[in-house]
C-alpha positions in Angstrom: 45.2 64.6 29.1 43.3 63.2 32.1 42.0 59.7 31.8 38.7 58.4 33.9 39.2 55.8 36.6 38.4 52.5 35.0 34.5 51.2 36.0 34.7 49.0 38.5 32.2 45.7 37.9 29.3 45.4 39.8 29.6 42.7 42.8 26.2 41.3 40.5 28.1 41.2 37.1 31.1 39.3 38.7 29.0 36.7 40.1 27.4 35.4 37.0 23.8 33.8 36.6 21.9 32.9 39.9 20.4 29.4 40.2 17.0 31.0 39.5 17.6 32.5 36.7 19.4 29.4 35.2 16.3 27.0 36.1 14.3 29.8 34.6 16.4 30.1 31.2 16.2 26.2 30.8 12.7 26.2 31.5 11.7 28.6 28.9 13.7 26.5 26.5 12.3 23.2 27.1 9.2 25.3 26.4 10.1 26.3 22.8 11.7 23.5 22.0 8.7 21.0 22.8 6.5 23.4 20.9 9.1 23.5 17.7 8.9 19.3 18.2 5.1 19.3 18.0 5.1 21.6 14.9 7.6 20.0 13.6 6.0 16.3 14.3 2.7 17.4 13.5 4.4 18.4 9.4 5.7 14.8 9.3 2.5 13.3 10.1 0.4 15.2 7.7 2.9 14.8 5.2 3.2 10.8 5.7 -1.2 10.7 5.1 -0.8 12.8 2.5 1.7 10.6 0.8 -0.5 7.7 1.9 -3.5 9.3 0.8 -1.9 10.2 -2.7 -0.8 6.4 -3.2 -4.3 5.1 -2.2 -5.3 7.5 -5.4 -3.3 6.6 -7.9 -3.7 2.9 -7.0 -7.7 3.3 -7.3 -7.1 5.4 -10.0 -5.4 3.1 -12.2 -7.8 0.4 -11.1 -10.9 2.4 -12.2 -9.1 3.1 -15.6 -8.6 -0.1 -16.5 -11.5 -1.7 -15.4 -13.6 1.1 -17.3 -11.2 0.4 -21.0 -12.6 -3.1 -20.6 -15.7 -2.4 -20.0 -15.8 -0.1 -22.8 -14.5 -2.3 -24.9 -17.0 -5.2 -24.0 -17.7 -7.4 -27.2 -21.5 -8.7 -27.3 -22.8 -11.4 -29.9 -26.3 -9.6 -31.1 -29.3 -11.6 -31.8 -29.8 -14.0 -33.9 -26.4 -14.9 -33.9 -26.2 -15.3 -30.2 -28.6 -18.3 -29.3 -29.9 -18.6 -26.4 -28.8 -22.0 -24.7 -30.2 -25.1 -24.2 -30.2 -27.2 -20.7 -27.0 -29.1 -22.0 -25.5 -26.7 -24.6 -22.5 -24.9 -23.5 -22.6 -21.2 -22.0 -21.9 -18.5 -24.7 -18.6 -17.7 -24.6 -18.8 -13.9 -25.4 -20.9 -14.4 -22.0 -21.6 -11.3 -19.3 -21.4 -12.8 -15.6 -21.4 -11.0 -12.5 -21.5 -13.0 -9.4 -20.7 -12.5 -5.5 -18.1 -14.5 -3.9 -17.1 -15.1 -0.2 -13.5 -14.2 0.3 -11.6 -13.8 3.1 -14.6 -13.7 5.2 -16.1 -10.7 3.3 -18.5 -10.6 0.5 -16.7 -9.0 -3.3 -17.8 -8.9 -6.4 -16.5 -11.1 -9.3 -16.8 -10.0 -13.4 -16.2 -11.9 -16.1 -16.6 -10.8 -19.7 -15.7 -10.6 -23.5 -13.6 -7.5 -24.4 -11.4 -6.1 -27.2 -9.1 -4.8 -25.2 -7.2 -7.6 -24.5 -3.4 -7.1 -23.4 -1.4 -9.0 -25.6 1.8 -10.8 -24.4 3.3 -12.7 -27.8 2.9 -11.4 -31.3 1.8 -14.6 -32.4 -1.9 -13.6 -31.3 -4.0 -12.1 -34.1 -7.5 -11.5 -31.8 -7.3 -8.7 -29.5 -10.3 -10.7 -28.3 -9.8 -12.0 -24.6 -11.9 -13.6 -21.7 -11.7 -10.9 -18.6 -11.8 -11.5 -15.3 -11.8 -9.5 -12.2 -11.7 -11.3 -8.9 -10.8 -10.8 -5.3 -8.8 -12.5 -3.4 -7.2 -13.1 0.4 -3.2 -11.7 0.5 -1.7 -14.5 1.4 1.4 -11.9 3.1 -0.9 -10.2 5.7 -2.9 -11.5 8.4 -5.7 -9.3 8.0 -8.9 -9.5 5.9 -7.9 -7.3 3.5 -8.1 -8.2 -0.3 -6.2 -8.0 -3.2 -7.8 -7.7 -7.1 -6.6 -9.5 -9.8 -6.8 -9.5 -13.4 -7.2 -12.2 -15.9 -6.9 -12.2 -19.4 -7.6 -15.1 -21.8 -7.2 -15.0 -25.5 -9.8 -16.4 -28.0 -9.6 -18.8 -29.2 -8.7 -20.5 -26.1 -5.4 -21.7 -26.3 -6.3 -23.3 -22.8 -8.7 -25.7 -21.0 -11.8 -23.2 -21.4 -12.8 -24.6 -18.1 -10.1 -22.7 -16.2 -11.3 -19.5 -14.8 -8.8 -17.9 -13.4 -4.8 -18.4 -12.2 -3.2 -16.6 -8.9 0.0 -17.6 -9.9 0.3 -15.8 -13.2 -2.8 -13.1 -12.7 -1.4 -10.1 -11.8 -2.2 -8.1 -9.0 -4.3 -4.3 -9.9 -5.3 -3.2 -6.2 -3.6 -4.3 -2.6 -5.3 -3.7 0.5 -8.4 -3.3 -0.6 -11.3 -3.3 2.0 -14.4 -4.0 0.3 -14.9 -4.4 -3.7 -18.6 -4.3 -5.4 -20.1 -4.3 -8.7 -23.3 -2.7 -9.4 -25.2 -3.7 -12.9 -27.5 -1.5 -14.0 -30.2 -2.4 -16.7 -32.0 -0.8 -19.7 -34.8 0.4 -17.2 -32.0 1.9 -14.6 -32.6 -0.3 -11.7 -29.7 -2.3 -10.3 -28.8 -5.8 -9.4 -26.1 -7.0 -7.5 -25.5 -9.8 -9.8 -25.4 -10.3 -13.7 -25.8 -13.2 -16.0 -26.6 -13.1 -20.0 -27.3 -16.2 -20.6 -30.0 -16.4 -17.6 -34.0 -16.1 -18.1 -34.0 -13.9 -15.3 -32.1 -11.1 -17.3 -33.9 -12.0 -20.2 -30.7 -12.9 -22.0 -29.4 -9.1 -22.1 -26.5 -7.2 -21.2 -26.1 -5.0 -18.7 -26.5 -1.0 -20.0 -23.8 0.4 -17.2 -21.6 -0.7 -14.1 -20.8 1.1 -11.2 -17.6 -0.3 -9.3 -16.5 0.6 -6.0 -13.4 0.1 -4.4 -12.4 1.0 -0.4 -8.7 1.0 0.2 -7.3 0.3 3.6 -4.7 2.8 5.1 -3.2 3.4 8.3 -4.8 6.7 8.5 -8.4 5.3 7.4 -10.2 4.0 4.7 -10.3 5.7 1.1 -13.2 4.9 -1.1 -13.4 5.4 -4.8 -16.1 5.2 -7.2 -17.1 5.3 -11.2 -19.8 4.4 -13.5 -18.9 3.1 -16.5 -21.7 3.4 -19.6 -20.9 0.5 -21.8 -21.7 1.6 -25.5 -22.6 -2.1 -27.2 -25.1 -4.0 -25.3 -27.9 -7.1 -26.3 -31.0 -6.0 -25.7 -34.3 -8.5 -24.1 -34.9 -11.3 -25.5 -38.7 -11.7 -25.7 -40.8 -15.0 -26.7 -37.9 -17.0 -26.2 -38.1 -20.7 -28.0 -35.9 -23.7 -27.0 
């Protein structure tokens, strides 16, 4: 049986890749890979302010929950057992008082309030009465003028100086860098004040009807803000013709 010659290899084939086409091949993947990188990059990111965004949520979230429990839960003396105070008669103590503070070189809001749902910590407490409080505050671990919003709870009876208002050291911490933080009361006629207080003439001794709260949480992809109303079901009504 005749066998073929074996092929020779072209002079081309023998002499491999030319500088050209080398510069060329590495070119074209420097190309793909810097466009693989990008997408690639571009994932992470998105991913990382989704993450941040999602943790910005359920911080406000849980915020906004159990500021609107409380609030729900607010505990009002009606008329004519509330009495309305004299010039050197003590406030109520079941009293509603919103004010504005100056914190950390920003304005926030500050709440304080009578609610049922306090959070007991011994068994030894029969009231699930308790003195609220909401307040902002500098974080003392950054150097920014973010904010930080803490929750008090007091027991009644006072088992405390009734003076004391609040306590950093054992209040814990709801929300972390939190950009701006303000209460909103709303009356029985709907319009709003930017401060509250039931045991002042000016509010004619009543409660507020609703709150709206608004939180702005500070992220390194941007701010997130948050907000609620919360309708509070038991309220004290205007005190008309009021006698000291």
């Amino acid at each position: 049986m005749r066998q073929s010659p074996p092929q020779e290899l072209s002079p081309r084939c023998m002499a491999g890749f030319t500088l050209i086409e080398i510069l060329v091949s590495i070119t074209i993947f420097a190309i793909l890979a810097t466009i693989v990188y990008s997408s690639l990059n571009a994932v992470l990111s998105r991913s990382e302010a989704i993450k941040e965004s999602v943790a910005a949520f359920e911080m406000a979230k849980n915020t906004l929950s159990r500021m609107s429990r409380d609030l729900r839960a607010t505990f009002v003396e009606q008329y004519p057992e509330y009495q309305v105070p004299g010039i050197v008669d003590p406030p109520d103590p079941y009293r509603f008082q919103g004010e504005e503070a100056f914190v950390g070189g920003k304005t926030a809001s500050r709440l304080t309030f009578a609610s049922t749902e306090h959070l007991r910590i011994s068994s030894d407490i029969i009231s699930g009465l308790g003195r609220i409080m909401y307040y902002a505050e500098s974080n003392e671990d950054r150097n920014d003028d973010l904010l930080v919003i803490r929750r008090s709870d007091l027991p009644f009876p006072y088992d405390i100086d009734p003076n004391r208002l609040h306590d950093s050291r054992v209040d814990p911490v709801i929300s972390e860098q939190v950009a701006s933080f303000v209460l909103t009361y709303v009356d029985e006629d709907g319009q709003t004040h930017q401060e509250w207080d039931s045991d002042s003439d000016r509010f004619r001794y009543a409660t507020p009807r609703a709150v709206i709260i608004e939180i702005s949480i500070e992220g390194e992809n941007g701010t997130h803000a948050f907000e609620t109303r919360v309708d509070i079901p038991v309220y004290r009504n205007r005190i008309e013709n009021v006698r000291r």
